[in-house]
N, C-alpha and C positions, 0 to 999 in steps of 0.2 A: 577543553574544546571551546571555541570560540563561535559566534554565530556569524555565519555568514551565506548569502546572496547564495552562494551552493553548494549551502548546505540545506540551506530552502528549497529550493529545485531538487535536490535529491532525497531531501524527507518527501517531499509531494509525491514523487513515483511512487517511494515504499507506502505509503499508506493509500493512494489513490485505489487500491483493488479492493477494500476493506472500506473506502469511508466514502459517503455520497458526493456525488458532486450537486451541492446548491444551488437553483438556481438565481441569476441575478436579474431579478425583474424592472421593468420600470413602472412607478409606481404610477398612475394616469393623473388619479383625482388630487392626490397632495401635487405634484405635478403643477396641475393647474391652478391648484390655491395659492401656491408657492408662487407659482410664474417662472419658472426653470426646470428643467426636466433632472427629475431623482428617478435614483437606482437603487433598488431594495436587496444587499445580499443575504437573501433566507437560510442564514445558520440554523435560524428555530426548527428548520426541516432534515437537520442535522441527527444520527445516530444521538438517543437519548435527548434531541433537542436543543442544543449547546456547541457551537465551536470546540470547548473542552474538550471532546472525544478525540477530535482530531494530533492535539497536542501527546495525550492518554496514551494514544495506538503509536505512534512517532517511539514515545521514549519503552513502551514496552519492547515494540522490534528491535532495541537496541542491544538487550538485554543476551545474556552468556546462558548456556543450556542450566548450568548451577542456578544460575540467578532467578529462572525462570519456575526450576523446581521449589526454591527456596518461596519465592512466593514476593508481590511489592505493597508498600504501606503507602498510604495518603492521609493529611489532612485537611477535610473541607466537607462543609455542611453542605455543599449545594450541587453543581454541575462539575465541577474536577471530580467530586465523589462518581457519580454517576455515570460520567466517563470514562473514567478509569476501572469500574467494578464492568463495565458492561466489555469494552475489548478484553478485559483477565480473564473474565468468564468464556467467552467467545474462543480464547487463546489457550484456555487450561492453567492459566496461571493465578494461584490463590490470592486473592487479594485481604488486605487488613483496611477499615476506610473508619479513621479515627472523627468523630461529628463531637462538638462541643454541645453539654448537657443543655436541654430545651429545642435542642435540634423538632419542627415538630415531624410530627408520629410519620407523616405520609412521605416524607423524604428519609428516613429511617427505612421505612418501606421499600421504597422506590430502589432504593440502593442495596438493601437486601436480597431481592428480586431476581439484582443481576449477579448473585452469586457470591457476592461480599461479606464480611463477619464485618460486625458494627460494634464500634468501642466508643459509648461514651465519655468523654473528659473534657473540663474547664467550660470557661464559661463565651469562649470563640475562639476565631486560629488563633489572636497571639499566645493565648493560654495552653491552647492545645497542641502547640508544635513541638516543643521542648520534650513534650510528653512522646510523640509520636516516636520524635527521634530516638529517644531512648526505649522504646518498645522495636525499633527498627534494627539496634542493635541486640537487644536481648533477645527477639526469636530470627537475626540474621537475613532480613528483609531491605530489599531496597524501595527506597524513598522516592516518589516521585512528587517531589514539587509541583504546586500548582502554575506558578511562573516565575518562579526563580532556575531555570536549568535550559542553557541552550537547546537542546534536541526539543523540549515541549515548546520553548516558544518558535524554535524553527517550524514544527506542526502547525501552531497559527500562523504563521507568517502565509501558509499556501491558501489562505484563503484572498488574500492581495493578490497573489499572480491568478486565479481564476477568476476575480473582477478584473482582471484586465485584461484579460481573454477573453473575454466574455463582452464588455464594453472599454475597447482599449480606447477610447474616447474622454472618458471618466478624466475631467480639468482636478475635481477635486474629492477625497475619501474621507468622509468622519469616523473615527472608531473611538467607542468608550474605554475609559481606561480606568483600569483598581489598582494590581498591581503592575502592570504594564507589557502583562506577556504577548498580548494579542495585539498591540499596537506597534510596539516592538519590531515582531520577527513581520506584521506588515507594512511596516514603514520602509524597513531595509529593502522588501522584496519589491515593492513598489516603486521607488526610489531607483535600485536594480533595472526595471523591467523600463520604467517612464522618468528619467529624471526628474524634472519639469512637474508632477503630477502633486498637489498640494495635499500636504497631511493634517487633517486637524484632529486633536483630540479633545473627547468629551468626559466632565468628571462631573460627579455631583456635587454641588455646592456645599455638601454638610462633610465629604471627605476629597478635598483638593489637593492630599500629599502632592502629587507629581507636580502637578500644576504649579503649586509652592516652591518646587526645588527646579524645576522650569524657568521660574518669571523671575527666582530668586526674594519670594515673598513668602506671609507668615500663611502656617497653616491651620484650617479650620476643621474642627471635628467636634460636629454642633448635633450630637445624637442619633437616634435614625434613620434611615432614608429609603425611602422606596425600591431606591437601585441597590439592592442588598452585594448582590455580583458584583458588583464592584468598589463596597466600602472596606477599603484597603487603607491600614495608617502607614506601615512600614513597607513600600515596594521596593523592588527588585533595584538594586545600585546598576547592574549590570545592564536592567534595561535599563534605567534614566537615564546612561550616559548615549546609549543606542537614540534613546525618543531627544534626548536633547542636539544627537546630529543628524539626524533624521525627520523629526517632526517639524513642522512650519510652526503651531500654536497649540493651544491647549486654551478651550474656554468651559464655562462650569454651567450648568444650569438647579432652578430653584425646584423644591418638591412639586411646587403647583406647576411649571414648566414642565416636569417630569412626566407627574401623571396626565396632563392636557396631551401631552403626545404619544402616551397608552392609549389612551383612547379614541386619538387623531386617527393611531395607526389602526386599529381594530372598527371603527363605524367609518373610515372610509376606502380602507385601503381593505379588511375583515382580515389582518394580519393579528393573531396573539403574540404578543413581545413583553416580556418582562422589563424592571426598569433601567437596565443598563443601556438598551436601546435607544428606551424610549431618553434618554439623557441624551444621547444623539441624536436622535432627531428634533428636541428642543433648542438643543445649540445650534442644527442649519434650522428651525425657524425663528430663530434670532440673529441668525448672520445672512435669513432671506435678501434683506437689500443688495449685499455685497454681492449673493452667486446670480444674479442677475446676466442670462446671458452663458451661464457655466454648465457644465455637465456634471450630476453631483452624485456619489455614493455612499454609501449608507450599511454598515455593515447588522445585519437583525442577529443579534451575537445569540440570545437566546430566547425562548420562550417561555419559561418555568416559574411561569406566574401562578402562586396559591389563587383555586379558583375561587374562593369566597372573598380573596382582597380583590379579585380582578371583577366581581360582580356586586362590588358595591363601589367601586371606581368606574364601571358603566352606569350605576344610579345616578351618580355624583356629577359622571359628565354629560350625564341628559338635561341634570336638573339645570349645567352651569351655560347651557346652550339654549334653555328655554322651553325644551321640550318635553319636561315633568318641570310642574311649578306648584305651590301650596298658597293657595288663596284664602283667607282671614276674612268671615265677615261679621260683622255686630245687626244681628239680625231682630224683629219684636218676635217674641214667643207666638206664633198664631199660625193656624192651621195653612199650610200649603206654600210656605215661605222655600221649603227645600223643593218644593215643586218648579217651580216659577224658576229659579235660581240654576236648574238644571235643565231645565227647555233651555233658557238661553241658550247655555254653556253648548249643546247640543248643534243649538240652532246656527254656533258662529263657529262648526266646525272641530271643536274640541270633546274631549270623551273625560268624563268622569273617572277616575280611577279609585281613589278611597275619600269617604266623608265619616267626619268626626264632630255629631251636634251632642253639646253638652248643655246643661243647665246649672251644675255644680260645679268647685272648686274655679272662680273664673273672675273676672274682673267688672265686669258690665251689669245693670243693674236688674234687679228680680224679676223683671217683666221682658228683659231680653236674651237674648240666646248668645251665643258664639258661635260659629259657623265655621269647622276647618275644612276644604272638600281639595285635594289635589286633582291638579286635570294632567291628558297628555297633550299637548297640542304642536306645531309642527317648527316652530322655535321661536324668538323674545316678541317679534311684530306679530305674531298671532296673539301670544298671550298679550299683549298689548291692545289690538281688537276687543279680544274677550273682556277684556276689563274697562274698557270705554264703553261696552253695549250694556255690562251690568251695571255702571254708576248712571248713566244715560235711563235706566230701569228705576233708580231708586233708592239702589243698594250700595251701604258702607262696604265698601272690601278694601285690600292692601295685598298686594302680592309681597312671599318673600324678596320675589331681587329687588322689589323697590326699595326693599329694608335696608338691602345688603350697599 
């Protein structure tokens, strides 16, 4: 089976009664930061949180009454799991959801939940596929691909013709890309619906395969990366060839781009997005000059951001906006120094959040102090203020960003 234009349109009917329809907002305040009007399409409000599901439900309706008894197997630590255990569940149909060892506890969980038996094996997909498959034959299970298999990437593709329903206006669509299932079946569909309508994909700069086999250049796979969803080395041949006539470009963004636009999306839009998103939406505010004038989309693929990484990436991007800072002073040891030093801080607006006075292990000499006191204040020209009224007082201080 080959993927095409309708077979899009007709996976969309079969799963449209089963799966939410998202919707596509326009975002106000990026918006105006940006200076062109963007379009948010909220998959994170998607079954399980994830476009996935959509793909999940596609290939299980496809399924033979045998197949369905017999039960289907997956590989994948993340959102394919989760969408896939939650429609077999929903459907009666057993699922097997293979996660590579370290998977942690609460996606284990998560996918448990909805009904799943969890096998761990290897040490990520490429280790675990081979495995999977020969477990797929040994208890006679079908295999559902995360985006290797027309029918799942035709399920993503119906997320392009409901942005264009929705705002058939949209000049241009960013979508993150791993293995390429989700760009894929929407490039075609889009393409289908708006010739004319520009496709860009977004990859992260530490895993660029497509992008590579794209531009025709090398590729990097430099550890890591925030956008876990879509650290993909070996994608789908099947899409590349689809994204290579169908897509306009492919550009990559860096972890610090990444996570700056987690946090863009959540303190002003209050959108949670995990980091494939947010990889799209660093690549349109790096190609901001260009949509000038444009109508722009934005696919919010998923949500399923570990909440202890996503609230120390809100610490992180308070502190890189000015609005939690760590002020450094070299203070004389004498009664009322942290007094005096906290009127200020008070008096220009800003709030005390933690103070750290020591006497030992320090650098300054025996008759003086260290002074570490973090403030919040309302972002860099405040803290700015506050540090011109405390040396104007008297006091050696040094803000971190000055360091930085």
């Amino acid at each position: 089976m080959a993927l095409t234009p309708d077979l899009i349109k007709q996976t969309h009917a079969a799963i449209a009664p089963a799966t939410m329809r998202t919707p596509t907002v326009h975002a106000a305040r990026l918006s105006l930061q940006l200076g062109f009007d963007l379009y948010l399409k909220l998959e994170n409000l998607q079954h399980t949180n994830a476009f996935k599901a959509r793909g999940a439900l596609a290939k299980l309706l496809t399924l033979s009454e045998d197949e369905r008894k017999a039960g289907v197997i997956a590989c994948s630590a993340g959102n394919h799991a989760q969408g896939l255990a939650y429609h077999a569940s929903r459907l009666g149909i057993p699922a097997v959801i293979v996660m590579p060892e370290g998977t942690p506890f609460n996606k284990v969980k998560k996918t448990k939940d909805f009904g799943a038996e969890v096998v761990l094996h290897g040490a990520g997909f490429d280790e675990s596929v081979q495995f999977t498959l020969d477990l797929a034959a040994e208890r006679g299970l079908t295999f559902v691909h995360p985006f290797d298999d027309p029918v799942v990437v035709a399920g993503q593709g119906t997320v392009a013709l409901e942005m264009l329903e929705d705002q058939p206006d949209l000049d241009v669509i960013v979508v993150p890309i791993g293995g390429g299932g989700l760009i894929a079946g929407m490039a075609m569909a889009a393409k289908s619906v708006k010739p004319e309508v520009v496709i860009i994909g977004a990859q992260a700069a530490h895993f660029d395969a497509v992008k590579a086999q794209f531009d025709g250049g090398p590729t990097h796979f430099d550890g890591a990366t925030l956008a876990e969803g879509i650290a993909v080395k070996a994608p789908s041949a099947a899409n590349v060839a689809i994204i290579k006539d169908c897509v306009d470009r492919i550009e990559t963004a860096t972890e610090a781009e990444i996570e700056a636009a987690i946090f863009d999306l959540l303190s002003l839009e209050k959108i949670v997005a995990e980091g494939a998103p947010g990889a799209g939406l660093a690549v349109i505010e790096k190609l901001a000059p260009e949509f000038q004038g444009k109508t722009v989309g934005l696919v919010i693929c998923g949500g399923n951001i570990d909440s202890r990484l996503l609230s120390t990436l809100i610490l992180r991007g308070l502190v890189r906006d000015g609005r939690i800072t760590r002020l450094t002073f070299e203070i004389s040891d004498t009664p009322g120094q942290l007094a005096r030093i906290s009127h200020i801080i008070g008096e220009k607006g800003a709030n005390v959040v933690e103070v750290i006075h020591q006497r030992m292990m320090q650098s300054v000499s025996l008759k003086q102090a260290e002074l570490e006191i973090v403030i919040e204040a309302r972002d860099k020209q405040h803290v700015a203020e506050v540090l011109s009224e405390l040396r104007g007082a008297g006091f050696k201080v040094r803000a971190d960003s000055e360091i930085a």
